[in-house]
C-alpha positions in Angstrom: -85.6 29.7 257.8 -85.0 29.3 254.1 -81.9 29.9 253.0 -80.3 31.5 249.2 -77.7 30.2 247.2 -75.0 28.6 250.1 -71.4 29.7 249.2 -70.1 26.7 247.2 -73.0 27.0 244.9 -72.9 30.2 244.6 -71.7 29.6 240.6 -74.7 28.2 239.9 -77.4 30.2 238.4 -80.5 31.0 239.9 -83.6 29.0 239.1 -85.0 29.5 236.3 -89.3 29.7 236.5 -90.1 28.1 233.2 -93.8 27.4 234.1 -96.7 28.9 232.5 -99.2 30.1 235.0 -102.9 31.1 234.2 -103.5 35.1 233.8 -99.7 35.9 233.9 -97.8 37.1 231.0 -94.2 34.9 230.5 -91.3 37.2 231.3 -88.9 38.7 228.5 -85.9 37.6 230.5 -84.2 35.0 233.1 -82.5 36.4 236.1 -79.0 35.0 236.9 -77.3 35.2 240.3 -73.9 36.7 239.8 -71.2 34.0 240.1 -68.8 34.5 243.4 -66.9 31.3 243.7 -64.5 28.9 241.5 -67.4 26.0 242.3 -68.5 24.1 239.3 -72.1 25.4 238.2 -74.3 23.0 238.6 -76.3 22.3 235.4 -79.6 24.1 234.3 -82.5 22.4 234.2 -84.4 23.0 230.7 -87.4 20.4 231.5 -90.1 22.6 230.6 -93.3 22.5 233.0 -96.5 21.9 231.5 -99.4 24.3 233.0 -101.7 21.2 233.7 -98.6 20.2 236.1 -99.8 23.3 238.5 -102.3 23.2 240.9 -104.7 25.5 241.9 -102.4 27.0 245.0 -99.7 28.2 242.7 -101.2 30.8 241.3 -98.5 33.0 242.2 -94.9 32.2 241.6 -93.1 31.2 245.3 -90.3 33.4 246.2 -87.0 32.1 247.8 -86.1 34.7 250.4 -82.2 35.6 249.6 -79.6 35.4 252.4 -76.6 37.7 252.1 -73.1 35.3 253.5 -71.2 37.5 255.3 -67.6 38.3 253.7 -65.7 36.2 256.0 -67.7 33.3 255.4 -67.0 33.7 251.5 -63.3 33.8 252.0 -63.3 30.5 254.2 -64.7 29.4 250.9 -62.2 30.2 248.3 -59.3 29.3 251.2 -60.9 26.1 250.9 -60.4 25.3 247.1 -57.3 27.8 247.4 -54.7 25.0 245.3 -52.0 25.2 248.2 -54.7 24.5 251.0 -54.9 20.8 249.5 -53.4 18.3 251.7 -52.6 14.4 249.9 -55.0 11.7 251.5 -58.4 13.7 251.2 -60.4 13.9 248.7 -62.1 17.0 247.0 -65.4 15.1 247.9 -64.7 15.2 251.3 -63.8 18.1 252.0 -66.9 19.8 250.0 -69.2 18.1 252.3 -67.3 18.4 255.7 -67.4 22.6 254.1 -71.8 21.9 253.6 -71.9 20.7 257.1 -69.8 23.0 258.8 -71.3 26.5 256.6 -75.1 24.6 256.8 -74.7 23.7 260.7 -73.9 27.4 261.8 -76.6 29.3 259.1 -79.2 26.7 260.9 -78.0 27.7 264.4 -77.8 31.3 263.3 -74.0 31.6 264.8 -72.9 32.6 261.3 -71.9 36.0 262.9 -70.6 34.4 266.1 -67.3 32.1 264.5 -64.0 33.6 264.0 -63.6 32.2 260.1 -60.4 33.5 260.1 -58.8 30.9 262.6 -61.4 28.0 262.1 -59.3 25.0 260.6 -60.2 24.5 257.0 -62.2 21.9 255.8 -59.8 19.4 254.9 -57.8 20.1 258.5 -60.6 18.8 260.1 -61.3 15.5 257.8 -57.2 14.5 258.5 -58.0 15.5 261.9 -61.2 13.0 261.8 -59.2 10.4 260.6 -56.5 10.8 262.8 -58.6 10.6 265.8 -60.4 7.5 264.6 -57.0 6.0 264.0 -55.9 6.8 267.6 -58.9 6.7 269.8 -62.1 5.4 268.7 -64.2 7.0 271.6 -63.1 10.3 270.1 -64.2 9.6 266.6 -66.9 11.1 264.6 -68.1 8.1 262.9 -71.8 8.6 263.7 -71.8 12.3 264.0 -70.7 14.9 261.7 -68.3 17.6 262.4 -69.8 20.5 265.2 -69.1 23.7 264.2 -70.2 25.0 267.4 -66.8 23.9 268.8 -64.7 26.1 267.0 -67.2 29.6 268.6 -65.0 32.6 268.6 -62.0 31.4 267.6 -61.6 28.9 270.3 -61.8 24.6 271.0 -64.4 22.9 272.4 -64.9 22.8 276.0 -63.5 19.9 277.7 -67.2 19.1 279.2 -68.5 18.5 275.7 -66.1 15.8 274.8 -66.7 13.9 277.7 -70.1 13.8 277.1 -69.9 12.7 273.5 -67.1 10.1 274.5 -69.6 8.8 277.5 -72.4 8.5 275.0 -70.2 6.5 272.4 -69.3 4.1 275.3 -72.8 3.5 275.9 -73.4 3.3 272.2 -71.9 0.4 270.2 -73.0 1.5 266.9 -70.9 4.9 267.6 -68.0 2.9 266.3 -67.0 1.0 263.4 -67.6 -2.4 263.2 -63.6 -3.6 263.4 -63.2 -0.8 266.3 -66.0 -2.6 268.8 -64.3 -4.9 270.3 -61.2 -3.1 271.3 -61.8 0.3 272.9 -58.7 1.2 274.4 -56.0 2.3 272.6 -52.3 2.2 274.2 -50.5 4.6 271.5 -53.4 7.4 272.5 -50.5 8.8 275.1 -47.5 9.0 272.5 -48.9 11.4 269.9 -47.8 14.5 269.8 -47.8 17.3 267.5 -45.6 20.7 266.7 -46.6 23.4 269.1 -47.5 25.5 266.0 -49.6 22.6 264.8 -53.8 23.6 265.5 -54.3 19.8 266.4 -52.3 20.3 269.8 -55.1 22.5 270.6 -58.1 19.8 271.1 -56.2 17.9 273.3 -54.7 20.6 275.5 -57.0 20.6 278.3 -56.8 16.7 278.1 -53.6 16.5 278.3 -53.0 19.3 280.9 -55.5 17.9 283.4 -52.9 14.6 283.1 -49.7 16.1 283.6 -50.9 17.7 286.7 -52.4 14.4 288.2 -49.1 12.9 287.4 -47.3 15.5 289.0 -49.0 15.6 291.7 -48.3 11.6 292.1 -45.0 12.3 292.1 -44.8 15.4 294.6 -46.9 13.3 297.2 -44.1 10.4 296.6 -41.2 12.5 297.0 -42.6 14.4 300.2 -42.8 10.9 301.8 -40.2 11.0 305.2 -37.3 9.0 303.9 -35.4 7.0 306.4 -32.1 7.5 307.8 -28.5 6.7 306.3 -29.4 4.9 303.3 -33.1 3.1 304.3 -35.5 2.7 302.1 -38.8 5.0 302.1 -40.5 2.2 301.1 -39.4 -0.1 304.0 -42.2 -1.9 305.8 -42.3 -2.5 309.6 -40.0 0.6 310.4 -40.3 3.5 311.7 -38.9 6.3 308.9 -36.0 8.8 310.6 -36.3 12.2 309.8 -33.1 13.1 307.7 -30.6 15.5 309.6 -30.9 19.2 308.2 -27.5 20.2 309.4 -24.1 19.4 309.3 -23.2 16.0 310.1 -20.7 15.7 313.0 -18.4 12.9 312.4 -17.4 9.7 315.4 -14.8 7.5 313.0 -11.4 7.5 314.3 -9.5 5.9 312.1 -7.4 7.7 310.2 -7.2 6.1 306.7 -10.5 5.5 305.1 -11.5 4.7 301.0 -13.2 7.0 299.5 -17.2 5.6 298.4 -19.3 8.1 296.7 -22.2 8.7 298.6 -25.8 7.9 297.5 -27.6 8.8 301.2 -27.1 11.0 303.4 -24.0 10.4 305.8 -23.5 8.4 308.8 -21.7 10.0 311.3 -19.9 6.7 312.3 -18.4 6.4 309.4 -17.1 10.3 309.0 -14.2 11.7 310.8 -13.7 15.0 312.3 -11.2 17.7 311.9 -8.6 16.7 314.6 -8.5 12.9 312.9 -8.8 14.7 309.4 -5.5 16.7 310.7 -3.7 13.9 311.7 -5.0 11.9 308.2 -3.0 14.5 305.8 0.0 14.4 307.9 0.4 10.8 307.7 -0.7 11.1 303.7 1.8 13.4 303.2 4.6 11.3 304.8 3.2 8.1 302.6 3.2 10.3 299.6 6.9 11.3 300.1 8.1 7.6 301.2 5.8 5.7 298.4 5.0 7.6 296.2 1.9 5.4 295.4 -0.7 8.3 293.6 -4.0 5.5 292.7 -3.5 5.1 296.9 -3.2 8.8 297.9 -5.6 10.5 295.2 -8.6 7.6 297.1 -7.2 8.6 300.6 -7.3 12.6 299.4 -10.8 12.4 298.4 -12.2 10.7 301.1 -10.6 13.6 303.1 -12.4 15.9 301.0 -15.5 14.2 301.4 -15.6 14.0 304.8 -14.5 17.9 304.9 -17.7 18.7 302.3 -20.5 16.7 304.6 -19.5 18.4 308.1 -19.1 21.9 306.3 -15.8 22.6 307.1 -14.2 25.5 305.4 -11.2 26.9 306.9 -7.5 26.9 306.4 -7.1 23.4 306.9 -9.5 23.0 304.0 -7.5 25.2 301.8 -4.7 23.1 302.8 -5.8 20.2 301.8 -6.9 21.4 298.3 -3.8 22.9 297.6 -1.4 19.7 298.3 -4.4 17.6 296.3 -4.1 19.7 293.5 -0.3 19.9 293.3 0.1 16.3 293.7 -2.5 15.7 291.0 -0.1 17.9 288.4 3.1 16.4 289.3 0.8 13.3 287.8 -1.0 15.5 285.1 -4.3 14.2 286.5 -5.6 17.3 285.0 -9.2 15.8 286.2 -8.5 15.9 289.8 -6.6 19.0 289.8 -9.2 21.2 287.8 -11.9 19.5 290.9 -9.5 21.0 292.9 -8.9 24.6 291.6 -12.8 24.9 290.8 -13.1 24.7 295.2 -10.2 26.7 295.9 -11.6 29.7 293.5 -14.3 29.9 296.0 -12.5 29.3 299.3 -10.3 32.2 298.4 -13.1 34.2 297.7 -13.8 33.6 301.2 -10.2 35.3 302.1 -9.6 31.8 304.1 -5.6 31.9 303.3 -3.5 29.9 301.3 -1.5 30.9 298.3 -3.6 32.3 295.7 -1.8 33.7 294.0 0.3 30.7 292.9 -3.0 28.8 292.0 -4.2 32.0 289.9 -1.5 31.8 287.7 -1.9 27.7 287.4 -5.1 28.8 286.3 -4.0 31.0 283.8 -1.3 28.4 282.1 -4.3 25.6 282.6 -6.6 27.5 280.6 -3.9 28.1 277.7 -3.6 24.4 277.4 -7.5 23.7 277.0 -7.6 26.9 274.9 -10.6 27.8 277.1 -10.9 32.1 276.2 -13.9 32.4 277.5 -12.9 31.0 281.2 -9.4 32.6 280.2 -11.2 36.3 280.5 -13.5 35.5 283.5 -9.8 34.3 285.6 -7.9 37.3 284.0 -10.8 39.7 285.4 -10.6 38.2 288.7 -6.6 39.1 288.8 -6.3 42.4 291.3 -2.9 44.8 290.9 -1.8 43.2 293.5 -2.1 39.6 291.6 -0.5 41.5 288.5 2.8 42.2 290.6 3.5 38.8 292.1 6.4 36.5 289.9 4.0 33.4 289.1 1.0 35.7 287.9 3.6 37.8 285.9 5.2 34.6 284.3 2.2 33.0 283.6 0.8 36.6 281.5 3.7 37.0 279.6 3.2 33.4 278.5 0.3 34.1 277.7 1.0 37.4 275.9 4.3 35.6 274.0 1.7 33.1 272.4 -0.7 35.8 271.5 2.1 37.5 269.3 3.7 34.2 268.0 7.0 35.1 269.5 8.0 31.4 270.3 11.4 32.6 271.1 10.2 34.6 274.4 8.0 31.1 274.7 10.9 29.2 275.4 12.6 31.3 277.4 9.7 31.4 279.8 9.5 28.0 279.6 13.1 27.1 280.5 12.1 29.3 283.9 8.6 28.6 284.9 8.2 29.2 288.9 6.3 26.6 291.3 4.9 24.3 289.5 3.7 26.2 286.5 6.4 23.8 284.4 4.0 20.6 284.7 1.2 22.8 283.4 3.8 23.9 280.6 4.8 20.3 279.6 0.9 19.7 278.6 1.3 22.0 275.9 4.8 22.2 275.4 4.8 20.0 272.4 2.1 22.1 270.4 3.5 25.0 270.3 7.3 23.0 269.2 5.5 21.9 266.2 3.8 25.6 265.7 7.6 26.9 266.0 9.0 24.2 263.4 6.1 25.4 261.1 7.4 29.0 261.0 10.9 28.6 261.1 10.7 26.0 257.9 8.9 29.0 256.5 11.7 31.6 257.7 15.2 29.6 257.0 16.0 28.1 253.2 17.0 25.6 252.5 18.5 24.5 255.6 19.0 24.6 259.5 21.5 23.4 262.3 19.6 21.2 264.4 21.8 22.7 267.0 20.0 26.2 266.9 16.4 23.9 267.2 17.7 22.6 269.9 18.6 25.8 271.9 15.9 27.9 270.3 13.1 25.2 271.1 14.0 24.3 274.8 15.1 20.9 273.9 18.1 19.3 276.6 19.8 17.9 273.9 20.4 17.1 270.5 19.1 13.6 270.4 16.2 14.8 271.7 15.4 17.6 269.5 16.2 14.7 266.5 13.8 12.6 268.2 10.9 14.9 268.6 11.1 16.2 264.7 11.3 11.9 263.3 8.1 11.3 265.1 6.5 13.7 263.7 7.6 14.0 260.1 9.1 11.8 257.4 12.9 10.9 257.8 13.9 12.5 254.5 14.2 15.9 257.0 17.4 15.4 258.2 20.5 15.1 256.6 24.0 14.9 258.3 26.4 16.8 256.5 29.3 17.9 259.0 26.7 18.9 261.2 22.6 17.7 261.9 20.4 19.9 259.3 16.6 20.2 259.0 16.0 20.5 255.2 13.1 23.0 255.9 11.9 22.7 251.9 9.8 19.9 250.3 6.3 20.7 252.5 8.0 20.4 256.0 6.2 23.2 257.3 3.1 21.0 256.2 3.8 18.4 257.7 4.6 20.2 260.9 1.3 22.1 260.7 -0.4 18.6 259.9 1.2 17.0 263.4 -0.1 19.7 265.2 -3.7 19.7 264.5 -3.8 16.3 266.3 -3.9 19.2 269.5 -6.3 21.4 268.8 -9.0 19.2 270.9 -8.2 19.2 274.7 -10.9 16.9 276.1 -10.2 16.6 280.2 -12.2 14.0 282.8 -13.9 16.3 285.4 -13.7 19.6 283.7 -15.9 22.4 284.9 
């Protein structure tokens, strides 16, 4: 089939029939093909054409049958030479005849109809893609073959039976690659390229690279469904016989009643975990070591093991609570605030269970431990949690007007709350005590001129003493603050309320081993 003007010639004129044939008048005019691209024209020939040059066939002028581009094939054309479509590293020759072969390929195979123009890459997309395959795998390349238009049918890639085909033939084909490519076909950084999602180049290797990632997942379901062997033996033992692992709870055969704690990385052996009548006698002789030595490094090791062995045999009863509870309050007496939060984050849901214990006072720890991480978000999910009943009881009360003092800056009603702090709440308080001081010394520097008794600090800020209250405002501000003149006074001019505010931005970050 004879084809018109193609698209990116479509600026050049029409040829012009300059020869003189017998019997036929010259015509009064040339005819000119209207112009419909920004292509460069290609010159005119003027060579006139002597009528001895014609033989005796061409007595009638030949015709070139005209072929009408469909619009979407035009507008791939100016997309093409659009100045923002140009991409750095390929040249305007190149892409002009990757855009011949592409347009000529799919008029010849009459599919001109067929392709989705709209989404087939532009010319110059698929020379960087050319390159970039050759680059990373040669048996991809299209050295010896130029582009196929047919790949990019109705919008979509080329099938992944296609591929193989072409890469099988350019393994049986040495000349398919270039000369410095022949005698190294593998390439090992094939596997590590990767593209944006948005990028059209992930699309030719999808099914590729799909087909892969399910092999390899496969690999590693059938490695993982292997029978692994019993208490710590290796699935890839040879000679044995692999154990089933237990599905339920492990019941425990150790007796002895003090035992360091290992973290486990196999499922547990019963001979080395106790059960609950040695577990009961365990924290009764912990808590008669704790009170005679006092040793926490020893007692925190024995407490977990306890709780370890409690977790594996799925124990969860009032002894468990127990045992959390005396954990926990031992690890605030220390301010191991990693050990206790382990510890509050279990008894959250063994109360939720309505197993017993006190609640209530580990509600309102939770309350005063979430003030001192200034954790608002957790601080709302334990204040919804709180029932009337919760609302009513001394700790939960004390610990929500603390929180409502702070709210409202009223560090007077602070103090006072501090100075009488039920259960343990005070070792909770004394984490965060110190912040809100220096928050307290900010506004009253602010409040009093020029001066203040240290005496009134001292009372107002829940200091014991005077030396104290001295002590805590030299270590964090300059010496020049107090001046003795009868009586102690805090010169609260001269930036001290900056330098207060400066000390206590050292406490804005609480970071806390263990938190959850």
């Amino acid at each position: 089939m004879s084809t018109g003007v193609p698209p990116w010639r479509a600026s050049a004129s029409a040829t012009a029939t300059t020869a003189v044939y017998p019997n036929h008048a010259t015509p009064a005019y040339i005819p000119v093909q209207a112009r419909r691209s920004l292509a460069t024209p290609a010159p005119r020939s003027t060579t006139p054409v002597s009528p001895q040059s014609t033989t005796a066939t061409d007595s009638t002028p030949r015709k070139r049958s005209r072929v009408e581009w469909p619009l979407p094939v035009r507008n791939y054309v100016q997309r093409s030479f659009a100045p923002e479509q140009q991409i750095a590293g390929v040249a305007r020759e190149e892409m002009e005849q990757k855009l011949k072969s592409v347009i000529t390929e799919a008029a010849n195979n009459d599919t001109l109809n067929k392709i989705d123009w709209d989404s087939l890459p532009l010319p110059q997309v698929m020379v960087q893609n050319d390159k970039t395959r050759i680059l990373a795998n040669p048996e991809a390349s299209t050295w010896a073959s130029p582009y196929a238009a047919q790949s990019y049918k109705h919008g979509a890639a080329a099938d992944d039976g296609s591929r193989k085909r072409k890469s099988a033939e350019f393994q049986t084909d040495t000349n398919a690659f270039p000369p410095w490519r022949q005698t190294n076909k593998t390439n090992a950084f094939e596997d590590r390229i990767t593209y944006s999602p948005t990028d059209k180049r992930q699309r030719l290797d999808l099914k590729n690279s799909n087909s892969k990632s399910k092999a390899n997942l496969e690999m590693r379901r059938k490695r993982f469904e292997e029978p692994r062997g019993g208490y710590g033996s290796s699935p890839s033992s040879r000679g044995a016989s692999p154990t089933p692992a237990p599905t339920g709870p492990v019941v425990g055969r150790c007796q002895s009643l003090e035992k360091n704690y290992f973290r486990l990385t196999s499922a547990p052996n019963p001979d080395t975990v106790r059960p609950l009548p040695i577990l009961i006698k365990t924290l009764d002789l912990l808590k008669k070591k704790w009170k005679r030595d006092n040793n926490y490094t020893y007692i925190c090791d024995q407490f977990k093991s306890l709780r370890q062995d409690l977790t594996v045999q799925h124990i969860r009863n009032e002894f468990t609570v127990s045992v959390y509870e005396i954990h926990a309050r031992i690890a605030l007496e220390k301010g191991d605030l990693g050990e206790y939060n382990q510890c509050q984050t279990q008894l959250r849901a063994l109360y939720a269970q309505q197993l017993g214990g006190h609640p209530t006072e580990f509600k309102a720890y939770r309350i005063l431990y979430f003030i001192h991480t200034r954790n608002w978000t957790a601080m709302n999910d334990a204040l919804a949690d709180l029932t009337p009943t919760d609302k009513n009881s001394i700790a939960v009360k004390h610990a929500l007007d603390v929180r409502s003092a702070l709210a409202l800056g009223n560090y007077h009603r602070f103090f006072q709350l501090y100075l009488d702090t039920p259960n343990m709440g005070a070792y909770l308080m004394d984490m965060f005590v110190d912040r809100e001081r220096l928050s307290a010394l900010s506004a009253i520097c602010k409040a009093y001129k020029p001066d203040v008794k240290l005496r009134f600090i001292t009372e107002e800020l829940g200091f014991e003493s005077d030396e104290q209250s001295a002590r805590f405002i030299l270590d964090h501000s300059k010496d020049t603050l107090l001046e003795k003149d009868g009586a102690v006074k805090l010169l609260t001019g001269g930036g001290a309320a900056q330098q207060f505010e400066a000390a206590r931005a050292g406490h804005r970050v609480v970071d806390i081993k263990g938190q959850i």
